[in-house]
C-alpha positions, 0 to 999 in steps of 0.5 A, spaced: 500 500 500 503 507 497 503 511 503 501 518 502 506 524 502 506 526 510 507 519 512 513 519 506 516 526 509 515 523 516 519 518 514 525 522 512 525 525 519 527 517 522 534 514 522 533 508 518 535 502 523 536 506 529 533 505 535 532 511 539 532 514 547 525 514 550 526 522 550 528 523 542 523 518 540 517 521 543 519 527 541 520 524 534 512 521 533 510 529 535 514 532 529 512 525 524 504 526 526 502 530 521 494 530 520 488 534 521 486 532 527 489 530 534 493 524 533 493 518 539 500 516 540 501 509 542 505 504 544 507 497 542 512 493 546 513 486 545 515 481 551 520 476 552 514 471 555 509 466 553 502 468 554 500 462 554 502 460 560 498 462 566 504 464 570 507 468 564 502 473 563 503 480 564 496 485 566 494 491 570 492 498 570 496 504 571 494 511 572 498 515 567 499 522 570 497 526 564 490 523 562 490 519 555 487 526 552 479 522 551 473 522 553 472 515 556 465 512 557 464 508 564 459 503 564 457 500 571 454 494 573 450 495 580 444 494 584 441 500 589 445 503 592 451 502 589 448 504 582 446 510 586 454 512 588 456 510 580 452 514 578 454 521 582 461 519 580 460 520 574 458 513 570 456 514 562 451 507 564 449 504 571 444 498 570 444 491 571 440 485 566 438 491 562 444 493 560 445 485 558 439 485 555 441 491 551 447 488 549 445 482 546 440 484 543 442 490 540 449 489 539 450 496 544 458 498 546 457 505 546 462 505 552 470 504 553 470 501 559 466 496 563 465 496 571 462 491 575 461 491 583 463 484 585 456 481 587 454 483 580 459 478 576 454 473 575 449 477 571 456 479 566 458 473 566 452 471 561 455 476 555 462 474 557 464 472 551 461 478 548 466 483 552 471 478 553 474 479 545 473 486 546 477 487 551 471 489 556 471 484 561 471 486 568 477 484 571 480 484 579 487 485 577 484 491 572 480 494 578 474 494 575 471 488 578 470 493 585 465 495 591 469 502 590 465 504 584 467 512 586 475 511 586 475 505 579 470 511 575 474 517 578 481 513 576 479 510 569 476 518 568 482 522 570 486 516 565 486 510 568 489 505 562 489 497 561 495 493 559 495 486 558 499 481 552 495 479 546 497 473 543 502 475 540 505 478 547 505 484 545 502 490 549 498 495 545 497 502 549 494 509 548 499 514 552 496 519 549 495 525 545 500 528 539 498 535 542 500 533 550 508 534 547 514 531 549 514 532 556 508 530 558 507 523 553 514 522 557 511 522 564 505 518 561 511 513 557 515 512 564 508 511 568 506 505 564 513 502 562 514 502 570 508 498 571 509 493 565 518 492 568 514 492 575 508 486 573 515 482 570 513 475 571 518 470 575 518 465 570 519 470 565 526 467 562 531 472 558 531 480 556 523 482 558 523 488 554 524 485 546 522 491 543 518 497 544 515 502 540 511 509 539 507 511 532 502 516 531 495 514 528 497 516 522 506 516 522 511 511 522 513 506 527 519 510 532 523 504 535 526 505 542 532 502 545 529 497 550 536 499 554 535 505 554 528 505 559 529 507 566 526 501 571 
């Protein structure tokens, strides 16, 4: 596929072959995103686990210090009075067999994280493999599957992320916006990177970070030297 002429002068501000620091790197994807719009950049690192082995599997949540720059839509699954406490933090949706309801029979997912109260998991549990390959699932380990609805809003609101390996086991993350700047993308890049060298597991054997990468919606891959990431 031809790429269009902004990716190709995006290109020629890279060095071919070269794996930058994190700093120069995410310097770089700020000068190389070049569209109308307000670019996501994100971040791809690649691990040197098997996720396909439970006690090599690499997940968690981290709060990143300047937001994702989006507006995230919270779903939350609760009954009563907990309901009642989602809703005054700011949920998008509170609602139980309803919103299951609508899920399955409507094909519903106008939101980007889903937040159940630990009573409610049973009810979730039926479209399980609806939200599972969506990566919308409650998860403990995420701190969506909670009785403190205000503090898992609050958090996934001011820029709370997921991380976990895909199949390939690889990490794909938003650290946010084009606009955001170096600085605060760095700030928001060691948040992360320190949860991921942080969630290492025993059994992973060898060099953890395999490769690490950062692009803009619409720019080029800007490789980032693994042994230049502070742990």
């Amino acid at each position: 596929m031809k790429k269009g002429k902004k990716y190709q002068d995006s290109v020629k501000l890279l060095e071919k072959g070269k794996a930058y620091d994190p700093n120069e790197a995410l310097d770089l994807v700020c000068k190389t995103a070049k569209a109308k719009f307000d670019e996501t950049v994100e971040i791809h690192v690649k691990l040197g686990v098997d996720s396909r082995h439970a006690d090599q599997q690499v997940r968690g949540a981290v709060v990143l210090p300047n937001g994702t720059g989006k507006n995230v839509r919270v779903l939350v699954f609760a009954r009563e009075g907990k309901a009642e406490e989602a809703k005054a933090a700011g949920a998008d949706y509170v609602g139980a067999e309803d919103l299951v309801k609508k899920i399955q029979t409507e094909n519903w997912f106008d939101f980007d994280v889903v937040v159940a109260t630990p009573d409610m998991m049973g009810v979730v549990g039926r479209i399980g493999k609806t939200l599972g390959p969506k990566g919308l699932m409650p998860n403990p380990k995420a701190g969506t599957v909670t009785p403190d609805v205000t503090k898992a809003i609050s958090e996934i609101k001011s820029g709370k992320i997921e991380y976990r390996l895909d199949k390939t086991n690889i990490i794909h993350c938003p650290l946010g916006k084009a606009s955001f700047g170096q600085e605060k993308l760095t700030e928001n890049f060691n948040a992360l990177m320190g949860a991921i060298i942080k969630a290492k597991p025993a059994a992973a054997k060898g060099q953890y970070l395999r490769s690490v990468t950062v692009a803009s919606t619409m720019g080029p891959g800007i490789k980032i030297n693994p042994v230049k990431i502070d742990a």
